[in-house]
N, C-alpha and C positions, 0 to 999 in steps of 0.2 A: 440525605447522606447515603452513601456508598460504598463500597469497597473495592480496592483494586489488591491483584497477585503480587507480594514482596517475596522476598527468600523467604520462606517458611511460615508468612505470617499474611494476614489481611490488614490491607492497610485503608481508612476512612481516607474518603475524596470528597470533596467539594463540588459540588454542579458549577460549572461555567453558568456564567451571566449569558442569558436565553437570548437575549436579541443582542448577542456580542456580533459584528458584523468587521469589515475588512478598516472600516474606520478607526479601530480600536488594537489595529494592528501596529504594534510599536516599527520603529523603522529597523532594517533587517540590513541597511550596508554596515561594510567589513564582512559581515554572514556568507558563506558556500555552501550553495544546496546543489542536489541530484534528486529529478526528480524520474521515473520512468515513465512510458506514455504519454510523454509533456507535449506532444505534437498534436493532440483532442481533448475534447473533453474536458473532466475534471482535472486533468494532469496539466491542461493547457491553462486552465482557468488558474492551477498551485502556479503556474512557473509567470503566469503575467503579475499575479498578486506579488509576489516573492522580487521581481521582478523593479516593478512599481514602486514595493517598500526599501527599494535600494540594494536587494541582495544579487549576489552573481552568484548566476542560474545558468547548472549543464542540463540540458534536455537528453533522456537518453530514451532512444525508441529505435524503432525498426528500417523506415524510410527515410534520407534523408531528402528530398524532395520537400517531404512535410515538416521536416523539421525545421527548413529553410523558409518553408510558406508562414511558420508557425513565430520563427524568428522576427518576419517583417512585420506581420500584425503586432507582436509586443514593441518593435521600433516605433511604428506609429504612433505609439500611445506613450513611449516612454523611449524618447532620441535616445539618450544615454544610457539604457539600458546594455548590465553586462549578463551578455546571455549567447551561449553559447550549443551546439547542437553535438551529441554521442551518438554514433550509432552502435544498437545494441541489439540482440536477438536472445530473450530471454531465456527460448529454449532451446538454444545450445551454448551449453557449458563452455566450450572452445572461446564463443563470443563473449561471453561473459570475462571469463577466465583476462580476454584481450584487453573489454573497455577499464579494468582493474590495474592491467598493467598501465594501461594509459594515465589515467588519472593519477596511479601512485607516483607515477613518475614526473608528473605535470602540473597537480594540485599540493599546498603547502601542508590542507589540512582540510578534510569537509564537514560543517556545521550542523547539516543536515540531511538526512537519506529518508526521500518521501517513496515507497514502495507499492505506486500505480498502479502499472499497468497490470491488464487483467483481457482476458477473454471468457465466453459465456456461451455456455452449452451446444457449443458445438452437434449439429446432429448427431453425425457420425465419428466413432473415435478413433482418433490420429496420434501417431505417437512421433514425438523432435526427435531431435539427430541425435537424442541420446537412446533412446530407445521408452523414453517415458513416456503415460498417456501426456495428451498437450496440456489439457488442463492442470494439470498438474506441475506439473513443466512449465509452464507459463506463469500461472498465478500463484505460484509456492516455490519451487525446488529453484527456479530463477532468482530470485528474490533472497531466498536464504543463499545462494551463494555469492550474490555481486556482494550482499551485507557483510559476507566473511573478506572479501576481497578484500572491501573497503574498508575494514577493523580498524589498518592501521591507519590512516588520514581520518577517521572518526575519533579512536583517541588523541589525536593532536588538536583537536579541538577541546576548549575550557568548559564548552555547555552541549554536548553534540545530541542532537537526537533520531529518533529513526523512529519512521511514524509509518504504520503498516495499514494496509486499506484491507478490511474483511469485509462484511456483507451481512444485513440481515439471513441472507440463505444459510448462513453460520449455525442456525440454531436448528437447521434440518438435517446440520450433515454430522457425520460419524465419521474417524478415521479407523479404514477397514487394513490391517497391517497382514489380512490374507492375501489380499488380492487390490493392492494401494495402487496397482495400475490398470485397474478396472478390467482388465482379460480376459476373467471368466463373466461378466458381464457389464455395460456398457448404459447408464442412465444418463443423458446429460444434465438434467437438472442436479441429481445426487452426486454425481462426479463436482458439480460445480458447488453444490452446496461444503464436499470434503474439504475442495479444495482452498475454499472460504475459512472453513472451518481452521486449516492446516496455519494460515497466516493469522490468525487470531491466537492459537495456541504457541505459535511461532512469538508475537512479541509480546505475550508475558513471558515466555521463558527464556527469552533476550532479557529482559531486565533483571529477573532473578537469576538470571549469570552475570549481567553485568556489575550485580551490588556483592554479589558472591567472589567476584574475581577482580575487581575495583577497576571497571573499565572506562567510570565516568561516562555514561552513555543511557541516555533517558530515553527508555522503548515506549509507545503510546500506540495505541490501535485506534480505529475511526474507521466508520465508516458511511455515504453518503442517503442513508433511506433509498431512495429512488428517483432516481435522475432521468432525463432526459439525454440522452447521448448515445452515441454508435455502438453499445455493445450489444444491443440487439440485433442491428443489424444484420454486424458482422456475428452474430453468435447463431440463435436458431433461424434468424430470419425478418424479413417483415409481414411474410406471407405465413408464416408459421402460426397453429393454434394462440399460443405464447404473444405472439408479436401481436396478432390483432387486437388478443385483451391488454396491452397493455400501449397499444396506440387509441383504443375507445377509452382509454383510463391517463393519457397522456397530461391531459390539461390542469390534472392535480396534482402531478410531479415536481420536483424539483427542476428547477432548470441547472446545469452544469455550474454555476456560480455559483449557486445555493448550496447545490451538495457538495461542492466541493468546501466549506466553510467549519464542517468539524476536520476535515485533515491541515488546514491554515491553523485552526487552533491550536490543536496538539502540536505542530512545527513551529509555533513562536508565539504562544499567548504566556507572560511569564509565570502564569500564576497553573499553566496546562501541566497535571503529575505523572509523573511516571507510574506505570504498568498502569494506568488509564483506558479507558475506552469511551471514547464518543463519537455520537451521531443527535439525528432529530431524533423528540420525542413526543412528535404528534400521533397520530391514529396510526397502529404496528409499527410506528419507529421508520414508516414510508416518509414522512414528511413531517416538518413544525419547526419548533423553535429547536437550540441548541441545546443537547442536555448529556447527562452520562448514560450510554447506552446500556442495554439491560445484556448480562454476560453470561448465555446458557450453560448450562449444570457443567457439558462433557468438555468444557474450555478451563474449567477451573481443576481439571483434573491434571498435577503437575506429574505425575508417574507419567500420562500417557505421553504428554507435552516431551517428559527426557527422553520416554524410547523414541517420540516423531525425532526428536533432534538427532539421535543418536543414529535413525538410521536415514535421516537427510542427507547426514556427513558422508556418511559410506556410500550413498545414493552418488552424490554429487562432487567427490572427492573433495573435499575442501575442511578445514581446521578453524574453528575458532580459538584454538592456543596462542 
């Protein structure tokens, strides 16, 4: 037994059933998901499962090139599939602010908001078109604002939820509200770990506003151990220190379908609870069966969770009223 963040209180959770796998996924048509990064990876692997189990699935990501490659391999597999492609660029707000208007305009109602996409330690640090470090920008301040956009078509949904992808690197990071854009100096692992950390603090205190303000909206965290998929790539490298240990350490990874199976849980196992958090729970939480991940000390801290929120808002102009 466990505990997950309510409004004000600790609430006991139940372990998911350890070898729950995609077979155990109830069927997902009439269901509306959005997932981010749905064009690789584990994002690609939520929106074929989602997919398959009959929901109609927006892929929102950066290229569409890849979104359209990404479309054809889920047609393959599933003719009928209703799946469709957003372009989005997480770090900037402007784009963001767009694919909002889109959907509000064009969707009745969305069921689901799976908050992917991510980048990873970038060597050197770069700041989006809003002037934020990227990572930051990319894996949090993005994310907290397509979620605000999307408030209203998540409340018109009867069971909605929004499932946020953190990181074991969660438990290394600290949110620094001196210097949250890394300026006076530039780690990429620690940058990556904050920003880790930001989305995990980010959906418990989605949930305990949304039981606090009756939004009808079941927040869940997850995340995958350690997958195998392009964020090393594209992040420090493959040639980088990083890269090489963890291409000699590659073959006891998750593969992208595995890890991606506690963010399927949390987006539609009926029994998955809100202000939740899972992943594997084999050796550090890199790999195993499915379990409730272990929720470091400075995440349960909901003081610091209001001020991140508080100054996301102002960060990223956007309202959850």
């Amino acid at each position: 037994m466990s505990y997950a963040l309510s409004a004000g209180s600790a609430v006991a959770q139940s372990a998911p059933q350890p070898d729950w796998s995609l077979a155990d996924m109830p069927s997902q048509a009439g269901r509306i998901f959005l997932v981010t990064g749905g064009t690789s990876g584990m994002g690609y692997e939520d929106a074929m499962a989602l997919a398959l189990a009959g929901a109609e699935v927006v892929i929102a990501a950066r290229n569409p090139e890849r979104g359209a490659e990404a479309i054809e391999r889920i047609r393959q597999e599933a003719p009928e599939a209703q799946v469709r492609f957003e372009a989005v660029d997480l770090a900037s707000l402007a784009s963001v602010r767009a694919l909002g208007e889109r959907l509000n305009a064009t969707l009745p109602r969305l069921d689901g908001l799976i908050n992917n996409a991510a980048i990873m330690a970038p060597p050197e640090r770069a700041e989006s078109a809003d002037g934020f470090e990227m990572q930051l920008a990319t894996n949090y301040l993005g994310h907290f604002a397509l979620t605000a956009e999307l408030l209203p078509l998540l409340r018109e949904s009867d069971s909605a939820r929004v499932v946020t992808l953190s990181s074991i690197a969660a438990a290394r990071g600290s949110i620094d509200f001196d210097d949250l854009q890394s300026e006076q100096g530039y780690d990429p692992y620690r940058v990556y770990a904050q920003s880790k950390l930001a989305c995990l603090m980010f959906a418990f205190e989605l949930q305990r506003r949304s039981e606090s303000e009756n939004w009808g909206i079941r927040s869940i965290a997850a995340h995958p151990g350690v997958a195998v998929t392009e964020l090393i790539e594209r992040g420090p490298g493959l040639d980088s220190e990083f890269g090489h240990s963890w291409a000699r350490d590659r073959e006891r990874y998750h593969s992208p379908a595995q890890g991606a199976l506690p963010t399927l849980y949390a987006a539609t196992a009926p029994e998955a609870q809100a202000g939740a958090y899972y992943g594997p729970i084999g050796e550090n939480e890199q790999r195993g069966p499915l379990g409730l991940a272990t929720v470091p000390p400075v995440a349960q801290d909901a003081e610091a969770a209001g001020r991140l929120w508080d100054v996301s808002e102002r960060l990223t102009g956007v309202s959850y009223r």
